[in-house]
C-alpha positions in Angstrom: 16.2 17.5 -16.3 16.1 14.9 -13.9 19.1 13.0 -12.4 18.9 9.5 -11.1 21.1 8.2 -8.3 21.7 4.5 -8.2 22.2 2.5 -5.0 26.2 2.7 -5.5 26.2 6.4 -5.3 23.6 6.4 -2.6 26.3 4.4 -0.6 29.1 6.4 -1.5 27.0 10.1 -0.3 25.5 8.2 3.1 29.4 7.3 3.5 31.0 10.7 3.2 28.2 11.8 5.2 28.9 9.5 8.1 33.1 9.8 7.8 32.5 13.9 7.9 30.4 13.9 11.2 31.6 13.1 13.9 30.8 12.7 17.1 28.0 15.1 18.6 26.7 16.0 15.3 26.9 12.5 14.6 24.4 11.3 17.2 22.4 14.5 16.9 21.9 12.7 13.3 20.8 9.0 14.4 19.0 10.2 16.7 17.0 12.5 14.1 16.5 10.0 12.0 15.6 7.1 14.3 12.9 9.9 15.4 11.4 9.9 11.9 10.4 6.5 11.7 9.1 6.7 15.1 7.2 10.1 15.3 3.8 10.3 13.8 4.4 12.4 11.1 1.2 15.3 9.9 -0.8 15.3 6.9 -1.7 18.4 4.9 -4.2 19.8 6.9 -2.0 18.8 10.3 -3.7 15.9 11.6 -1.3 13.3 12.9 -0.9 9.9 10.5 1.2 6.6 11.0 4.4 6.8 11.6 6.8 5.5 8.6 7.3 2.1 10.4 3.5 1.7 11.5 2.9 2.5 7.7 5.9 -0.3 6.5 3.8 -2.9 8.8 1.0 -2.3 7.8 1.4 -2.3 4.6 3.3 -5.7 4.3 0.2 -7.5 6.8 -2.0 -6.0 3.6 0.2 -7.7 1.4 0.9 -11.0 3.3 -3.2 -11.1 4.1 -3.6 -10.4 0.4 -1.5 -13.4 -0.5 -2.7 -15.8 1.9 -6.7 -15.1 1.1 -6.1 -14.9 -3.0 -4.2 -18.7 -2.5 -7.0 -20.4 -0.2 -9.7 -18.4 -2.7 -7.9 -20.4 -5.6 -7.2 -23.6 -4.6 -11.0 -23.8 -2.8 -13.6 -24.6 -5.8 -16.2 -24.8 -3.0 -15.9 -21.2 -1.3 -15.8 -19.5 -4.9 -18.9 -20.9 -5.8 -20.5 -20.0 -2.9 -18.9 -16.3 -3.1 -20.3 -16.0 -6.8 -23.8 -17.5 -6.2 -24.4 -14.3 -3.1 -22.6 -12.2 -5.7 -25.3 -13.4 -8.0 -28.1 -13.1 -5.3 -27.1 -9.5 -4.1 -27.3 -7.9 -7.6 -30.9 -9.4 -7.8 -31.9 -8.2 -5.1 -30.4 -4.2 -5.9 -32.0 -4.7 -9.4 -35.2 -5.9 -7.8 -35.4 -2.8 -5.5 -33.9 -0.4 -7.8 -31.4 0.4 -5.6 -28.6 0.7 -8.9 -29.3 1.3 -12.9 -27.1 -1.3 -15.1 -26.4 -0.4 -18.0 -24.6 -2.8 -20.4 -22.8 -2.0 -23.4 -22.4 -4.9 -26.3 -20.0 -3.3 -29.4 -19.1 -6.3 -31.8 -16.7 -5.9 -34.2 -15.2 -2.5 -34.6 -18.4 -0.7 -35.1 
């Protein structure tokens, strides 16, 4: 069985949490939870990792980097051709020294 919480009801729990605690416990809570996104947090075999807001930045540079190379990729005619033609040149050269097997696979129809 699983039960789904929309955002209303997340709202309504984070608010009775908040009007129940009070004081001391109340800042014992912030301050827990401002340490969570600021202490590196282990993996599985104990080695530290990124904290949650080093992990939330980085991740939306990859997505803004991602964005900003896939538009100058497509509006640039010049710098695709020229990625394509080493594209072209490196798999030559792996063929040429057998450095990787290619194996291609032509079905026509629905054999």
């Amino acid at each position: 069985m699983e039960i789904k919480i929309d955002e209303k009801a997340h709202e309504l729990v984070a608010a009775a949490i908040l009007s129940t605690i009070t004081g001391e416990a109340r800042d014992k809570l912030l301050a827990a939870a401002v340490a969570s996104l600021i202490e590196p947090q282990k993996d599985r075999y104990g080695q530290d990792k990124l904290t949650p807001i080093q992990a939330a930045f980085n991740h939306s540079v990859e997505r803004v980097a991602d964005r900003v190379v896939e538009e100058f990729v497509q509006g640039n005619e010049d710098f695709k051709a020229a990625i394509a033609a080493k594209v072209q040149k490196s798999l030559v050269d792996a063929v040429a020294q057998q450095r990787v097997d290619i194996r291609v696979d032509i079905k026509v129809g629905d054999q």
